[in-house]
N, C-alpha and C positions, 0 to 999 in steps of 0.2 A: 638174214642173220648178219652179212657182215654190208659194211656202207664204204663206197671207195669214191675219191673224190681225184681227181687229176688235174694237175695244174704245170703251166711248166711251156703250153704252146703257142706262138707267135708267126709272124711273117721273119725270114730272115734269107739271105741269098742264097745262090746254088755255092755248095763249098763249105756254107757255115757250119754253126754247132748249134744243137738246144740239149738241153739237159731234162725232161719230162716225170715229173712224179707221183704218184698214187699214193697217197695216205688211207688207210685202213684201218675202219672199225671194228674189233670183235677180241675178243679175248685170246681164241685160237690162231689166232695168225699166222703163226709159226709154223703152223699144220698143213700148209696149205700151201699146194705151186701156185705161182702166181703168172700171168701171160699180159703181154700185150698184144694188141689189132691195130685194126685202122681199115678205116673206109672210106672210100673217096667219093662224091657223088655220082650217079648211074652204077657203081659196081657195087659186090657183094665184101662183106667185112674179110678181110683178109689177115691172116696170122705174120706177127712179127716176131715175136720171140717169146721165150716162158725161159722160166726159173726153177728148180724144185724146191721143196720145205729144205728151210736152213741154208740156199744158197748152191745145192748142190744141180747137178745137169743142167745146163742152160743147153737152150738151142735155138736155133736163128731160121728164119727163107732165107734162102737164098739170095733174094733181092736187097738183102741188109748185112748179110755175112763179112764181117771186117770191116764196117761200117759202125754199126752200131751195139751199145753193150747194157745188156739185164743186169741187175744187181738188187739185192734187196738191204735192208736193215731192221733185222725183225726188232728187232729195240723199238725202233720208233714207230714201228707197224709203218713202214714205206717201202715200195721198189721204184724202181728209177728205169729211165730207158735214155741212155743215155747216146746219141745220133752225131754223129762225124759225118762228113766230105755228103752232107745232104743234096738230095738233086729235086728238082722240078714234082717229077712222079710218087717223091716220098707225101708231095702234099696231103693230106687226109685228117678227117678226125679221127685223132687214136685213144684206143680205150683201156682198161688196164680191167682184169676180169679172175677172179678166183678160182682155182679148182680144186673142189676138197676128192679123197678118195682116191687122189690118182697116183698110179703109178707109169710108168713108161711114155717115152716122147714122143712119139710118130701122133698119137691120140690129141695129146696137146695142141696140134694146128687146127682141129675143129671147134668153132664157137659154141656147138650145141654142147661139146664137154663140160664148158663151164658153168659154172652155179648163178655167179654174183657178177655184174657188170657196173664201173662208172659212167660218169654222165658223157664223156671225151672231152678231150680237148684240142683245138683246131691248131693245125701247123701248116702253112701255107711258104712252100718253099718258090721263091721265083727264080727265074732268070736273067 
């Protein structure tokens, strides 16, 4: 039902910024929390943040907490992932993934939760 595309990820230093974003197809959009992951080769996808419908409860791991920030703009059908003071281990392909039906956060960090996945997009942070 819905098509999510990400764009947004590149090589840049430890310290920098990217700014990462998922445009979304479907009508309901708005309906719908939206998450990002990311996976890095040999490991399993791991959760990075989500958003609820309309912008409300964001929540972060740990390993990104006051680093990086979810936001959406249901206008444009897009959410953003927006990454500060980035390090080495942030490197990954991250993905940006829907989840219709949900309520409450802790659920949120599971990938099986979600419905709709983009293609990712590679961010390669060095040192």
């Amino acid at each position: 039902q819905e098509r999510l595309v990400e764009s947004g990820g590149r090589l840049v230093q430890s310290g920098g910024s990217l700014r990462l974003s998922c445009a979304a197809s479907g009508r309901t959009f708005s309906s719908y929390a939206m998450g990002w992951f990311r996976q890095a080769p040999g490991k399993e996808r791991e959760f990075v943040a989500r958003i609820g419908w309309n912008g409300e409860s964001t929540y972060y791991a740990d390993s990104v907490k006051g680093r990086f920030t979810i936001s959406r703009d249901n206008a444009k059908n897009t959410v953003y992932l927006q990454m500060n003071s980035l390090k080495p281990e942030d490197s990954a392909v991250y993905y940006c993934a829907v989840r219709r039906f949900a309520s409450g956060v802790v659920a949120s960090r599971t990938p099986a939760n979600y419905d709709y996945w983009g293609q990712g997009t590679q961010v390669t942070v060095s040192s």
